[in-house]
MITOR-711352 format. One record per residue: residue in three letters; x, y, z of N, C-alpha, C in turn. Coordinates in pm, 1 decimal, always signed. Example, Ala and Ser with C-alpha at 12.3 -4.5 7.8 and 13.67 -1.06 7.14 Angstrom:
! residues 2
{site 'ALA'; {+1319.0; -569.0; +780.0}; {+1230.0; -450.0; +780.0}; {+1320.0; -330.0; +780.0}},
{site 'SER'; {+1285.0; -225.0; +708.0}; {+1367.0; -106.0; +714.0}; {+1290.0; +3.0; +787.0}},
***
This chain:
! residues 98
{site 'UNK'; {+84.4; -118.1; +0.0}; {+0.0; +0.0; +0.0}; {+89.0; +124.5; +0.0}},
{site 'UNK'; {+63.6; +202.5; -39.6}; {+114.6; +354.7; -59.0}; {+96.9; +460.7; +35.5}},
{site 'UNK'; {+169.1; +543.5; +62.9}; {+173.0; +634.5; +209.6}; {+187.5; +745.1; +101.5}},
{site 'UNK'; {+81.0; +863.7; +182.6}; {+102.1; +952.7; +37.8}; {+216.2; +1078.0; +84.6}},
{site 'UNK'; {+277.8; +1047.5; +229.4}; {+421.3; +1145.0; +233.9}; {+539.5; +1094.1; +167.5}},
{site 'UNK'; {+472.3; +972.8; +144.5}; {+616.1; +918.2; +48.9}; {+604.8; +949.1; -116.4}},
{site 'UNK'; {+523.3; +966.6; -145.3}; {+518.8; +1038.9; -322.5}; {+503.4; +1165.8; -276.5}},
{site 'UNK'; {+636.2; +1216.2; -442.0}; {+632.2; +1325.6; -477.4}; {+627.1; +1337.0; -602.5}},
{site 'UNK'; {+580.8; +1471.6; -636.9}; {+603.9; +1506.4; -809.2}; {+694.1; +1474.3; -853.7}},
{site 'UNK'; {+734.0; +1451.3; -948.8}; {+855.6; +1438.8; -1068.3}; {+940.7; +1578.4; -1024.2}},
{site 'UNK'; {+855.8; +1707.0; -1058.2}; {+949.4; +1844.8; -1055.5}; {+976.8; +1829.1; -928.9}},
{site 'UNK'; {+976.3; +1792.6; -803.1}; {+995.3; +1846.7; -677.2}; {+1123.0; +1751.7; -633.7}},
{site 'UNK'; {+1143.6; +1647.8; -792.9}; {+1308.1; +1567.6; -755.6}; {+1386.8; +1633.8; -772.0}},
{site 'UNK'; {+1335.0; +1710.8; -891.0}; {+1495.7; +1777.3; -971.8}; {+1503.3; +1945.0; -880.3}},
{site 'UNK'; {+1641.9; +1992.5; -851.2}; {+1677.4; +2066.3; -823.2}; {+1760.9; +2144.5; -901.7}},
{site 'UNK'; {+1705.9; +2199.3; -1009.3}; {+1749.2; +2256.7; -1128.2}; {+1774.0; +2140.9; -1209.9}},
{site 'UNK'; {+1867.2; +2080.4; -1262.8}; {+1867.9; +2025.0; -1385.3}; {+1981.3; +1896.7; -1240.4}},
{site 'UNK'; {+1988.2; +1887.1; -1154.4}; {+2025.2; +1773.9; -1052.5}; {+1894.3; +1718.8; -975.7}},
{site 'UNK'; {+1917.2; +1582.3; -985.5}; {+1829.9; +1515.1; -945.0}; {+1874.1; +1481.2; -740.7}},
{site 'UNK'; {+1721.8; +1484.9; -703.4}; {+1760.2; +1546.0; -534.0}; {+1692.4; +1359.7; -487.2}},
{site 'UNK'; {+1768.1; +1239.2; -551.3}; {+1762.7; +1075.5; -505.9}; {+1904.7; +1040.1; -488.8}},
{site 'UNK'; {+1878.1; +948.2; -376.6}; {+1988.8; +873.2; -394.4}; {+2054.5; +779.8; -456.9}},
{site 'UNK'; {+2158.7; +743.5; -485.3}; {+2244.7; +693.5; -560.9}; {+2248.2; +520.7; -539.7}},
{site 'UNK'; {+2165.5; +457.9; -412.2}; {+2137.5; +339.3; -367.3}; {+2032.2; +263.2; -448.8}},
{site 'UNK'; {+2062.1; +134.8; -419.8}; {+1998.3; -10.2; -470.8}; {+1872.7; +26.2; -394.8}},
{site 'UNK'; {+1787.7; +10.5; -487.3}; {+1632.3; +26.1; -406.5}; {+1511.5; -42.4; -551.7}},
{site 'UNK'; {+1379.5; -5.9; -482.7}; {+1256.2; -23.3; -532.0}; {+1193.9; +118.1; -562.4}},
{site 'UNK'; {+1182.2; +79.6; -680.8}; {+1126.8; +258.7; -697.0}; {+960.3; +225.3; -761.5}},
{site 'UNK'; {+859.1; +313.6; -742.9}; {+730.7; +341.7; -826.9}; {+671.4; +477.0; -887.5}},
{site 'UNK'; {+615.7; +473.2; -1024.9}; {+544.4; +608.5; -1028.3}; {+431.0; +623.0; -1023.3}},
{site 'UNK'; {+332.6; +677.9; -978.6}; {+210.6; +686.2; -936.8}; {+152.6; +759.1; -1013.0}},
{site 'UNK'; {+1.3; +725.9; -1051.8}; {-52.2; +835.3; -1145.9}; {-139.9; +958.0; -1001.4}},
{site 'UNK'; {-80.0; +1099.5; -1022.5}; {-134.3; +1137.3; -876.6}; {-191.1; +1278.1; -969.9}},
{site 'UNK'; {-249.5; +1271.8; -1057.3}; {-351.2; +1367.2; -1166.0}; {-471.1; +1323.5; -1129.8}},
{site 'UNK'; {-560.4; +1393.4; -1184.7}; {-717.9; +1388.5; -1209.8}; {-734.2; +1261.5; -1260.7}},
{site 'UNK'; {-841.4; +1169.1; -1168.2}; {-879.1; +1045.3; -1204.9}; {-942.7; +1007.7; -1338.3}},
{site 'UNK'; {-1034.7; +1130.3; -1346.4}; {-1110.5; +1151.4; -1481.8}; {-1021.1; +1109.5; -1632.7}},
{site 'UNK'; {-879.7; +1243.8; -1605.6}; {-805.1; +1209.0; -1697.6}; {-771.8; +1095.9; -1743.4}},
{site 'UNK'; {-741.0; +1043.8; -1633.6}; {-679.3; +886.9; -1645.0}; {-726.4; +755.5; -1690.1}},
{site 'UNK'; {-839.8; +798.6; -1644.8}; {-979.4; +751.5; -1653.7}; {-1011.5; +730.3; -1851.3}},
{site 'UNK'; {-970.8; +839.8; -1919.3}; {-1029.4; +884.6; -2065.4}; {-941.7; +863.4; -2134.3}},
{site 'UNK'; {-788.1; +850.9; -2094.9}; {-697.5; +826.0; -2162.7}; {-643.0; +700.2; -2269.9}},
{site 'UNK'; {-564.8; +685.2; -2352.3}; {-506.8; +567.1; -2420.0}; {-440.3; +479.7; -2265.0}},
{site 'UNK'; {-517.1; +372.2; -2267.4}; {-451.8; +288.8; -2164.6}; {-408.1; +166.0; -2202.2}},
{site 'UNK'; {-362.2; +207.3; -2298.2}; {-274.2; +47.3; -2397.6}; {-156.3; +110.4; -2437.2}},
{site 'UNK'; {-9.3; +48.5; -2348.5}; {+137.5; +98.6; -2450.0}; {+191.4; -42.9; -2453.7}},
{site 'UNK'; {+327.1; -29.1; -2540.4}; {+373.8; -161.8; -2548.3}; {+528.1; -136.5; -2466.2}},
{site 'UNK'; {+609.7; -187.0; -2356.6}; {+675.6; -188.1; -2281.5}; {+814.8; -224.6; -2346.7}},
{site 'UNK'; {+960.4; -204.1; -2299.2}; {+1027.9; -299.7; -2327.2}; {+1049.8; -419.3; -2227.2}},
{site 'UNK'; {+1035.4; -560.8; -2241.2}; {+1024.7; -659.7; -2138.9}; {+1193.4; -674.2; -2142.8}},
{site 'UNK'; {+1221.3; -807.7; -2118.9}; {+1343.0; -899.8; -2044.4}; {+1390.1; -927.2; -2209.0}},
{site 'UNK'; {+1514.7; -884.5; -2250.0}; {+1605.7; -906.9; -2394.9}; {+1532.4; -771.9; -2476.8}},
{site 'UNK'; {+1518.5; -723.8; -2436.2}; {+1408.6; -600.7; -2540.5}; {+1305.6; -674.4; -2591.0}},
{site 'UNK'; {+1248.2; -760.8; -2534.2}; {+1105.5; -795.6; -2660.7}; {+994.0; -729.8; -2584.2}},
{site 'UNK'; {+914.0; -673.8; -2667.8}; {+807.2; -645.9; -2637.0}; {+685.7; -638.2; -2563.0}},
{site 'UNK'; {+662.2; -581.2; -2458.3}; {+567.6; -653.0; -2356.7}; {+432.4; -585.9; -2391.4}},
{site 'UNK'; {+302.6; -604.9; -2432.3}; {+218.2; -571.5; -2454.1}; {+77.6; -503.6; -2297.0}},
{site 'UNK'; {+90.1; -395.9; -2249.1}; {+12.1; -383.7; -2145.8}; {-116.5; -280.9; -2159.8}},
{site 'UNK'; {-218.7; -323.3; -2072.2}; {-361.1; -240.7; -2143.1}; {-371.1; -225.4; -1959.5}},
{site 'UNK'; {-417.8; -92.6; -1923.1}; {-465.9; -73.2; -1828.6}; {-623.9; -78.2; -1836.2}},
{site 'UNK'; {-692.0; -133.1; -1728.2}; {-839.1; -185.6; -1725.0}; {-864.3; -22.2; -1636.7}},
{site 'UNK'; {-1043.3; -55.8; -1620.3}; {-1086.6; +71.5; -1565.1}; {-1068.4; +44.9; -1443.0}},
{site 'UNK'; {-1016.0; +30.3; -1341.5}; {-1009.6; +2.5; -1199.3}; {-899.1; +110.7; -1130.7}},
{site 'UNK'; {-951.1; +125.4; -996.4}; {-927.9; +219.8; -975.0}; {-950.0; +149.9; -789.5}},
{site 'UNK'; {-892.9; +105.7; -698.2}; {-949.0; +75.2; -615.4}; {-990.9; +188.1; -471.2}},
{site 'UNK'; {-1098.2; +165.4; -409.4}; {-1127.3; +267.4; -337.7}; {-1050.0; +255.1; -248.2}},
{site 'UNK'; {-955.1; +192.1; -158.5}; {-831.0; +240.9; -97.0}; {-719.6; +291.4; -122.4}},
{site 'UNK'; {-706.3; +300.9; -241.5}; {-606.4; +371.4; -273.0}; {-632.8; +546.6; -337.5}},
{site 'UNK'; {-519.1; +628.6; -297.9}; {-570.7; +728.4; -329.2}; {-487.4; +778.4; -465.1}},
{site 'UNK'; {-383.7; +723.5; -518.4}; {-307.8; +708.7; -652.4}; {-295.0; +593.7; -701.9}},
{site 'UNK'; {-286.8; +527.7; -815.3}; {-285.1; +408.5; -873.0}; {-131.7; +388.6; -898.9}},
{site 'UNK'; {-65.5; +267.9; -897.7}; {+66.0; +303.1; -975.1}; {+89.7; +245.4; -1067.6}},
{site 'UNK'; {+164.2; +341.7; -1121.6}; {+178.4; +298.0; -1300.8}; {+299.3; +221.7; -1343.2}},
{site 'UNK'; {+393.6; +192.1; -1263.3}; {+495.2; +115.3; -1300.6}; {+598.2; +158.2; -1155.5}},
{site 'UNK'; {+613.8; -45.3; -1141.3}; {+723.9; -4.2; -1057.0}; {+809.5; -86.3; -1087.7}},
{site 'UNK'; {+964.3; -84.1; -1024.5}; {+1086.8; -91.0; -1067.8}; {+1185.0; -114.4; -996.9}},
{site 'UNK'; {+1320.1; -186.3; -1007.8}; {+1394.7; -221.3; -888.3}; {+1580.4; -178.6; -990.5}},
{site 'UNK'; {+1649.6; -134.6; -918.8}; {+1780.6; -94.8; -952.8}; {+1881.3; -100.7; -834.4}},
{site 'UNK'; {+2012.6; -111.9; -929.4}; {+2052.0; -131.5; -836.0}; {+2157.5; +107.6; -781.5}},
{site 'UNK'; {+2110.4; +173.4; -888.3}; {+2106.5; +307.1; -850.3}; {+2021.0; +369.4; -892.9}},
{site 'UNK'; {+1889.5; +427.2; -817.8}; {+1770.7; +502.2; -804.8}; {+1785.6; +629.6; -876.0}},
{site 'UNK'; {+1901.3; +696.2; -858.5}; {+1889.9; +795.9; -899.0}; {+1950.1; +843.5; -1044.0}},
{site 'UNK'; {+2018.8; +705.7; -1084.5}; {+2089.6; +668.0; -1245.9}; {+1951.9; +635.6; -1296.0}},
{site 'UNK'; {+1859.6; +535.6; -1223.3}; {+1755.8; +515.1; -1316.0}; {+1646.6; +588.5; -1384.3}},
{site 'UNK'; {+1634.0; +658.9; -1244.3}; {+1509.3; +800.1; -1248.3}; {+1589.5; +813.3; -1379.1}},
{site 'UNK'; {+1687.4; +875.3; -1359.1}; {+1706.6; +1013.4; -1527.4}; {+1717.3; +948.0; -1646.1}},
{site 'UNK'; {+1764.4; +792.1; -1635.0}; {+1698.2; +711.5; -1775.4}; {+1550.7; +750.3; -1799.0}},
{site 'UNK'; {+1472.2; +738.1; -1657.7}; {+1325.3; +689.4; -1674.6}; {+1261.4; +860.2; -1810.9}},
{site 'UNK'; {+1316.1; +959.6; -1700.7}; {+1311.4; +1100.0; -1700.2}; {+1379.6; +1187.6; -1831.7}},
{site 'UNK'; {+1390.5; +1111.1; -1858.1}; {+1535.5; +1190.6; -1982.6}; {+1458.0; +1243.9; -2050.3}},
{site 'UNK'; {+1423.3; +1176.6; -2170.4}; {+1307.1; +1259.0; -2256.8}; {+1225.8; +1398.5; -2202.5}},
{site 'UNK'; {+1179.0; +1374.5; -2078.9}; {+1069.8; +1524.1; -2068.9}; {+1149.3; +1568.2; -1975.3}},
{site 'UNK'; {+1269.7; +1650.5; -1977.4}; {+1329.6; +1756.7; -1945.8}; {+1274.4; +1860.8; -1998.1}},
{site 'UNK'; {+1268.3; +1964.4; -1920.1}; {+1202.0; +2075.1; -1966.2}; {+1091.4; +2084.6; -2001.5}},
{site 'UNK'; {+962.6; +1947.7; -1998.4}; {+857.7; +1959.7; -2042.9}; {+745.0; +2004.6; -1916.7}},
{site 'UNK'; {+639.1; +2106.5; -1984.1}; {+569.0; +2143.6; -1905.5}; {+461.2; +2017.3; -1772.0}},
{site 'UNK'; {+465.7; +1915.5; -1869.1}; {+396.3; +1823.1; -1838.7}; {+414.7; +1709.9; -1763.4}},
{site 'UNK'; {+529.2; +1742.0; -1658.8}; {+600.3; +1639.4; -1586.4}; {+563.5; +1700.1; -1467.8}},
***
C-alpha cells in the first residue's frame, strides 16, 4: 500500500537540472497522482520494453481501487535510483507536463 508522504512530483526531484535521489539499490514506483477523470479517458494500452528487449504488450483496465488514493503505473527495482530516475526521465526535461 502507498503512504502519500512518500510520493512526490517528478518536478519536486529535480533541483534545477540535478536530481535530489539517492544513488542506492532500491525499489522505486510512479504513481498516477492527476485527475482520475483524466486517467480515466486516456489511451490505456502501451507496449513496454520486457526482459532481452522484446516487447511486452500492457492495457490498463478501468479500476481504480477505493483504498487507494493514486494508482501506480509502473514499478521498478535498480541497483542506482537515482541513475535510473534520469533514464526513466530523460526525454521530458524541460517539459511542461512532468
Amino acid at each position: 500500500m502507498h503512504r502519500i508522504e512518500s510520493i512526490r512530483n517528478v518536478v519536486d526531484i529535480f533541483q534545477g537540472q540535478r536530481i535530489n535521489l539517492p544513488s542506492d539499490a532500491g525499489v522505486y514506483a510512479f504513481w498516477w497522482i492527476g485527475n482520475r477523470q483524466e486517467l480515466m479517458q486516456s489511451n490505456r494500452h502501451i507496449v513496454l520494453k520486457g526482459p532481452a528487449e522484446q516487447p511486452v504488450d500492457v492495457q490498463f483496465m478501468k479500476w481504480w481501487p477505493l483504498e487507494l488514493n493514486y494508482p501506480c503505473l509502473y514499478v521498478g527495482k535498480t541497483t542506482n535510483i537515482k541513475k535510473r530516475f534520469s533514464l526513466h526521465i530523460k526525454s521530458k526535461r524541460g517539459s511542461e507536463n512532468i
